[in-house]
C-alpha atoms as an extended CHARMM CRD file, in Angstrom:
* protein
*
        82  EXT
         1         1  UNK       CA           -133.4420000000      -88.0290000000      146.5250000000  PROA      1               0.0000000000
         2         2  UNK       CA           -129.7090000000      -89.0470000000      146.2910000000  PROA      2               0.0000000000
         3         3  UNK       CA           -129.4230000000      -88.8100000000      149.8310000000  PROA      3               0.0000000000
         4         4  UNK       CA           -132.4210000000      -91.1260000000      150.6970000000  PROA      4               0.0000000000
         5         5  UNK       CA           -130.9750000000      -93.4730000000      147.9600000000  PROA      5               0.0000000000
         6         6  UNK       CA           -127.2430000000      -93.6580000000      149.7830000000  PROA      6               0.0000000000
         7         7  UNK       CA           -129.4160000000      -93.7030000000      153.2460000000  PROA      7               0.0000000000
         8         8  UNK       CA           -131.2470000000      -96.4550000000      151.9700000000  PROA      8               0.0000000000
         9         9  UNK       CA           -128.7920000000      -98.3340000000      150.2650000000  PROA      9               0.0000000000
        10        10  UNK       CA           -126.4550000000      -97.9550000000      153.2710000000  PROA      10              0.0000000000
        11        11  UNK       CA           -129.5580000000      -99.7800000000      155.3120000000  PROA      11              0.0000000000
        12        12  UNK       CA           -129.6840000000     -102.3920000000      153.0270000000  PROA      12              0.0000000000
        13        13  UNK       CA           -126.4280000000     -103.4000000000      153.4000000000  PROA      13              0.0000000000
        14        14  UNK       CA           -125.2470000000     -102.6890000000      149.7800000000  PROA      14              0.0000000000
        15        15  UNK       CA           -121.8430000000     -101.7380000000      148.6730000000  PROA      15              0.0000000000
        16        16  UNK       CA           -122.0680000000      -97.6280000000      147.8230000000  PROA      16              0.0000000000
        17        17  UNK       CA           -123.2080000000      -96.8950000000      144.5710000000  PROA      17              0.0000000000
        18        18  UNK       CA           -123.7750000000      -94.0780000000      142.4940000000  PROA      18              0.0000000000
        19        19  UNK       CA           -127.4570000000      -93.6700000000      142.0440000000  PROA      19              0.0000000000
        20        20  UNK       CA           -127.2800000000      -93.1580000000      137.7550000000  PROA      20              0.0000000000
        21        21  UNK       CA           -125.4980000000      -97.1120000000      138.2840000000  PROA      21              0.0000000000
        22        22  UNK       CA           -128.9350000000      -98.2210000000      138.7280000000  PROA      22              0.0000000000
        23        23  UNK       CA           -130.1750000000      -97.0870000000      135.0710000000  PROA      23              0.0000000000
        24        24  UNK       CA           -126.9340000000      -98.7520000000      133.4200000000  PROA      24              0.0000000000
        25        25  UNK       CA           -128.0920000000     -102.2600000000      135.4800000000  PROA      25              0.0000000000
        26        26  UNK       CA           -131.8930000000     -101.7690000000      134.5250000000  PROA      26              0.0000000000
        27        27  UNK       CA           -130.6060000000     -101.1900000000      130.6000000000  PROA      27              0.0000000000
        28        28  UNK       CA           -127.9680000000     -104.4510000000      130.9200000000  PROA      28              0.0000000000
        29        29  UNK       CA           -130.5300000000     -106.5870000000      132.5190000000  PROA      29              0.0000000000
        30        30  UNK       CA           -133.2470000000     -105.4970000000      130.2430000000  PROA      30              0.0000000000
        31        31  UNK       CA           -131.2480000000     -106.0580000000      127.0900000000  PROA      31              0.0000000000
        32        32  UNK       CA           -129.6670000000     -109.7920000000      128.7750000000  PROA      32              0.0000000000
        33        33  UNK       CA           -133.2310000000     -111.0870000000      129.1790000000  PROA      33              0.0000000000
        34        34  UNK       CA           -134.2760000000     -110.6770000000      125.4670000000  PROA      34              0.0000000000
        35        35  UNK       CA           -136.3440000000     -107.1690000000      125.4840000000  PROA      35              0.0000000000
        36        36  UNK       CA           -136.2960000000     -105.6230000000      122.5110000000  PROA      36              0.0000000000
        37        37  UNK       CA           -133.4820000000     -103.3640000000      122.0990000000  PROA      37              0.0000000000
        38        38  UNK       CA           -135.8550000000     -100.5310000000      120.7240000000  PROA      38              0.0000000000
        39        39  UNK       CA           -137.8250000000     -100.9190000000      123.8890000000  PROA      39              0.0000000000
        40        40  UNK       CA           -135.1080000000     -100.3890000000      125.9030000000  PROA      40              0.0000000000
        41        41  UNK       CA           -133.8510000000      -97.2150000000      123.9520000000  PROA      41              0.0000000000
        42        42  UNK       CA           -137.0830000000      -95.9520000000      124.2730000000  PROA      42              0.0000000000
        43        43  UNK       CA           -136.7930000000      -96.5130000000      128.5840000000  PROA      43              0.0000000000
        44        44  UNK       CA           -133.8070000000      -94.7690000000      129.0670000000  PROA      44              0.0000000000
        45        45  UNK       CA           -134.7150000000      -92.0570000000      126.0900000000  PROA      45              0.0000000000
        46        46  UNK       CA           -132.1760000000      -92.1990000000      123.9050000000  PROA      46              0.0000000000
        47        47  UNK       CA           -133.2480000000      -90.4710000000      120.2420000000  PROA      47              0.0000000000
        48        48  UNK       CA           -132.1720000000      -93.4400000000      118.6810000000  PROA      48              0.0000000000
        49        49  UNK       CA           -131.3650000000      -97.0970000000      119.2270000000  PROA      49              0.0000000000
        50        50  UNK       CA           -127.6670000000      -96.9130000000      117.7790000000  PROA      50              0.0000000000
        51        51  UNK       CA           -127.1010000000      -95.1570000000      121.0180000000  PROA      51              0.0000000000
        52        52  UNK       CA           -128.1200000000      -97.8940000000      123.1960000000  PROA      52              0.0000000000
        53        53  UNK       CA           -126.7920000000     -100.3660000000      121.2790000000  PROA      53              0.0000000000
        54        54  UNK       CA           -123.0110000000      -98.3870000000      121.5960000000  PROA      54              0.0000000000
        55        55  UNK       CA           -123.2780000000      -97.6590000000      125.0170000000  PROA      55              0.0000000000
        56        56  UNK       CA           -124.3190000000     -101.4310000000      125.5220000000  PROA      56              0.0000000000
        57        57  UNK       CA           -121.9040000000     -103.3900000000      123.2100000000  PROA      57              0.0000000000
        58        58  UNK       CA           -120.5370000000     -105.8130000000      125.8400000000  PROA      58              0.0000000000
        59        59  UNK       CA           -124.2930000000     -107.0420000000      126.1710000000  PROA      59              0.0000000000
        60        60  UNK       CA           -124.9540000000     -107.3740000000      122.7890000000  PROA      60              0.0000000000
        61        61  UNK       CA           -122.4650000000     -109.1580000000      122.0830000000  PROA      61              0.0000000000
        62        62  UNK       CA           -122.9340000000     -111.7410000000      124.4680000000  PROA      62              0.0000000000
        63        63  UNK       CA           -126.6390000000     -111.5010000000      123.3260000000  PROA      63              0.0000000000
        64        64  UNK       CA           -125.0370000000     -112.3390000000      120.0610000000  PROA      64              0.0000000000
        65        65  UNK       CA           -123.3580000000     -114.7380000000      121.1100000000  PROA      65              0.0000000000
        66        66  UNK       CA           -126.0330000000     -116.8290000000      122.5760000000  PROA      66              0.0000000000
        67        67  UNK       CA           -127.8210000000     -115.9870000000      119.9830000000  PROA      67              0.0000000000
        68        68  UNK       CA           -125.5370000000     -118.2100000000      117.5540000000  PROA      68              0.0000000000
        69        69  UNK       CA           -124.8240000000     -120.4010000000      119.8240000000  PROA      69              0.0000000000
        70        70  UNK       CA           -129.1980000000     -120.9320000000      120.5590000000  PROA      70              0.0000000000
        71        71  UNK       CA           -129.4730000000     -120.9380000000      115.9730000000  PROA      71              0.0000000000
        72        72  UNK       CA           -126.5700000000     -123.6870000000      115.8490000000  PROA      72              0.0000000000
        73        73  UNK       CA           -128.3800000000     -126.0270000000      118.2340000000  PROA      73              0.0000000000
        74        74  UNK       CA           -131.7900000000     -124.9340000000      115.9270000000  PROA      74              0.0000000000
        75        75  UNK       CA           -130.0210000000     -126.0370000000      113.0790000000  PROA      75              0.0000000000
        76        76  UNK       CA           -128.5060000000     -129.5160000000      114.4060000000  PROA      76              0.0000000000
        77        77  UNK       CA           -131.8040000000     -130.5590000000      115.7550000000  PROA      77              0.0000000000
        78        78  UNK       CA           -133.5140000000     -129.9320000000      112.4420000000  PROA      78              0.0000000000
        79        79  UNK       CA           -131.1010000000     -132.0680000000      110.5330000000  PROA      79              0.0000000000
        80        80  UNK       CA           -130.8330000000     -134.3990000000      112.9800000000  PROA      80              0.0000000000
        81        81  UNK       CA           -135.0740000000     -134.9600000000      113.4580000000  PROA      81              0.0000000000
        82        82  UNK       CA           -134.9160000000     -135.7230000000      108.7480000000  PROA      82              0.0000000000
């Protein structure tokens, strides 16, 4: 399988990667788009979602980020529309 991945990829044109890459981009995307971070655990089988949400900190925290950022313009347009 790894060898029809890099013989594939190679095809393709992509820059070499190493196959497990693709799991850490499917578990960043996943978690940048909004799924549920439980969901997402549950995908790449980790025993418990504290182990996603380590190994993913840099997304959360942009997640977070937005997240505030998406509650603050809530917030203005509430007291702005009384």
């Amino acid at each position: 399988m790894h060898k029809q991945f890099l013989y594939d990829s190679k095809l393709a044109g992509m820059n070499r990667i190493r196959f497990h890459d693709l799991r850490h981009t499917h578990a960043t995307i996943m978690l940048e788009i909004g799924e549920n971070s439980k969901m997402v655990s549950e995908r790449l089988g980790h025993s418990n979602v504290s182990t996603t949400l380590d190994k993913y900190s840099h997304v959360t925290q942009n997640i977070q980020d937005s997240s505030a950022e998406n509650f603050s313009k809530a917030l203005g347009k509430k007291c702005m529309d009384q």
